[in-house]
Every structure is written in structure tokens, then in C-alpha cells.
N, C-alpha and C positions, 0 to 999 in steps of 0.2 A: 384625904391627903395623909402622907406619912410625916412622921416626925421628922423625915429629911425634908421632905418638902416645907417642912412650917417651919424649920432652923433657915433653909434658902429664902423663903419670903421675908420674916423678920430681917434678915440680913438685907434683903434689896430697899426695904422700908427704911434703913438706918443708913442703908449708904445714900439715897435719895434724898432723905430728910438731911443729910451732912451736907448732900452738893448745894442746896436750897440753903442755908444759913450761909453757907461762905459766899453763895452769890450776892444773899443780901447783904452782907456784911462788906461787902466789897462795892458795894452801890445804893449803901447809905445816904450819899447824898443827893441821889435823885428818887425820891422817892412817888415822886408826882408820875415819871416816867414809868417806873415798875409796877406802879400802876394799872397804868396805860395797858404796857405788856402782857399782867394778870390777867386783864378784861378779854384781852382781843384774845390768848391764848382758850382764855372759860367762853365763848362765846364759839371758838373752832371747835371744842370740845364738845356741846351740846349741837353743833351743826351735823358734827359726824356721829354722833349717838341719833339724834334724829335721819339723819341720813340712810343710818343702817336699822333704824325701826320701821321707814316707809317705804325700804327698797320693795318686799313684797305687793304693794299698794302700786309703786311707781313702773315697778318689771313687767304688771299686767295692763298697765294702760298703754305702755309705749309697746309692747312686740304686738303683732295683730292677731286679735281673734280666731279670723276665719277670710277666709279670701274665697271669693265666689267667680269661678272666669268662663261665664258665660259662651263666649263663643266656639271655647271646646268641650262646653258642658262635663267640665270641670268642675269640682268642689275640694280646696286644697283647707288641709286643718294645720296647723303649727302644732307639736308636741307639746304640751303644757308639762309647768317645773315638776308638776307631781305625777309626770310620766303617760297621763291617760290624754285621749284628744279629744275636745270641747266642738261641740256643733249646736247652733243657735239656727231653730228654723219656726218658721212660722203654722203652726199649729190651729184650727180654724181661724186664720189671722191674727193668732197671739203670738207675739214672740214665747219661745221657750228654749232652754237651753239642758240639751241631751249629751250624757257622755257616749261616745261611741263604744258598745261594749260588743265584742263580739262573742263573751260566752251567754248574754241572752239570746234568746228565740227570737223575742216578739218586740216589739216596741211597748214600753211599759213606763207610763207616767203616772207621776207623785199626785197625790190629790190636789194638792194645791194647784199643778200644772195642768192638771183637769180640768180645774173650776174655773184659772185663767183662759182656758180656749173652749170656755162655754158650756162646758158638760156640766149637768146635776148628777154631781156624787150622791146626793143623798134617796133617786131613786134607782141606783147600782144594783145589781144582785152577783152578788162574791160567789160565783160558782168553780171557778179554777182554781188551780192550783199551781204556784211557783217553787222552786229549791231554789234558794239561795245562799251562799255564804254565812246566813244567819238564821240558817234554819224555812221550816215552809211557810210560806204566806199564802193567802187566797187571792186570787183576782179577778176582773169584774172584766167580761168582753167587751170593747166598746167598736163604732167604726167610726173615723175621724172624716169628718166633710174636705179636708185638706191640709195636705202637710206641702210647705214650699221650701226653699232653698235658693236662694236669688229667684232665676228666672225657672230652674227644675220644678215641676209643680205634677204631684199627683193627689187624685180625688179618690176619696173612697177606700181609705187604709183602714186596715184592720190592727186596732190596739187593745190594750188591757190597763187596766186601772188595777196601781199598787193599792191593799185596802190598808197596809204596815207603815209607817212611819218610812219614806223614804225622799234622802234627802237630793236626790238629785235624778231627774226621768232619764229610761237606758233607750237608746237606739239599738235597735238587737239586729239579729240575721233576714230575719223577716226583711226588715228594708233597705239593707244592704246589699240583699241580691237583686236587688233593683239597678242597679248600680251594674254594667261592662267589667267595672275593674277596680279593683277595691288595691290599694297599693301604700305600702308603707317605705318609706326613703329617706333617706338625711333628716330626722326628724319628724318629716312631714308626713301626712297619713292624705292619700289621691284622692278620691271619689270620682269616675269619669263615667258618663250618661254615654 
């Protein structure tokens, strides 16, 4: 901040703190009442600080995830706030949740995501190799017994296991071209079988 800015704030602080004295000075004798006013005013106050601390919390529970519509074998994704679109599908019957990325190849999950849909990371052999944005990583061939999507259901996918620290598993081209039509629109990203 510049020294003009900090002459204008002092300034808004004093003429604030004047409006506030002549209020009370002018309503001196209720003081039970202004009270009252203080509370319920410091109580809107901590509503709307909390309000605006859990909008991120409250924005992702109320739009939906992922909408699955079956009978046009359909898979529609809403544009999440950070731009990328979120797909949760069932992984040897785990849920897991993949971003849809289309500069990966392959389908490529986090160990963690591995170990939730069954797989022993621990007898992997890292023979691949990945570029990524943060440099090469090695990767571990896998083949997945089943990857679902509501009712869409294929057996027998070919994945790789990230061996690097990664925080979220990619759905890559690989399984997108599974997919008729991959389409992006008003937000929303298609998937249609």
C-alpha cells in the first residue's frame, strides 16, 4: 500500500469511529437496546465470514458431480470451478475418482487408487515411462478386471500405475476413444457410448 492509501484508510477509520460516538452519544439512554443491535449486527457478521469461508465446501455439494443417463448411454460431467472435469467410476468395484485429461495416453492411477481397487503395488515392476509436466516418472503396466460408469461397463482395460507421488488418477485417450463422441459444451464435457 502507498502512503496515499494508508492517509485514505486512517481517514475512513476516523470518520467511522466519529459516526459511532455520535450514535452512542445520541442513544445514551438505551443502552440495553444497543446492545441488543451490537449482538445481532457481530453475529451477521461472523454468519457472513463463515458463509464466505464454506462457500467452496457448500458449491461442491450442491451442483452435481457427474450425471450418468443411461438410456442414451450418455455420460455428462459439469465443468468443475478449477476448470478441469471430474469423473468417478468404479475401478475393480472401487469407486475412484479421475480427472479427465486428454493430453494423457493411458489411463494412469495414483497408488493409492491402485491399492483401493485391489491391485498389490508392492509386486509392480516400474518398467515405463511417463512425461509429464513435472518431469519423467516410471510406470508399472497393469490390466484392470473392470472399469464402470453407471450402466457403461468395460472388462479387461489396459492401465498403468503412477510409481511418483500423484495426486489425483488421469483418464487418458486410451479410454476415451472408447467413447462415439467425446464433446465439450456449455460447460459440460458429453461422453456418448
Amino acid at each position: 500500500m502507498s502512503d496515499f492509501d494508508y492517509a485514505r484508510l486512517l481517514y475512513l477509520v476516523l470518520l467511522g469511529g466519529a459516526i459511532v460516538l455520535i450514535y452512542f452519544a445520541h442513544q445514551r439512554q438505551s443502552w440495553g437496546r444497543i446492545t441488543q443491535q451490537a449482538m445481532v449486527w457481530a453475529l451477521i457478521f461472523v454468519g457472513v465470514i463463515a458463509a464466505v469461508g464454506l462457500w467452496g465446501d457448500v458449491r461442491t455439494t450442491v451442483t452435481p458431480g457427474q450425471t450418468v443417463l443411461s438410456r442414451a448411454g450418455e455420460v455428462e460431467l459439469p465443468r468443475a470451478p478449477d476448470g478441469h472435469y471430474y469423473l468417478t467410476a468404479e475401478v475393480n468395484g472401487a469407486p475412484v475418482r479421475f480427472v479427465v485429461d486428454t493430453g494423457a495416453t493411458q489411463i494412469v492411477l495414483s497408488k493409492r487408487d491402485a491399492e483401493a481397487a485391489g491391485i498389490d503395488t508392492g509386486e509392480l515392476i516400474y518398467m515405463g515411462r511417463a512425461y509429464t509436466a513435472n518431469g519423467m516418472v516410471r510406470t508399472a503396466p497393469v490390466r484392470l478386471d473392470s472399469i464402470a460408469l453407471g450402466p457403461i461397463r468395460d472388462h479387461d482395460v489396459r492401465a498403468v500405475i503412477n510409481e511418483g507421488d500423484l495426486d489425483q488418477s488421469l483418464l487418458g485417450m486410451d479410454y476415451l476413444q472408447r467413447f462415439s463422441s467425446v464433446e465439450i459444451s456449455g460447460g459440460r464435457l458429453i461422453l456418448t457410448r
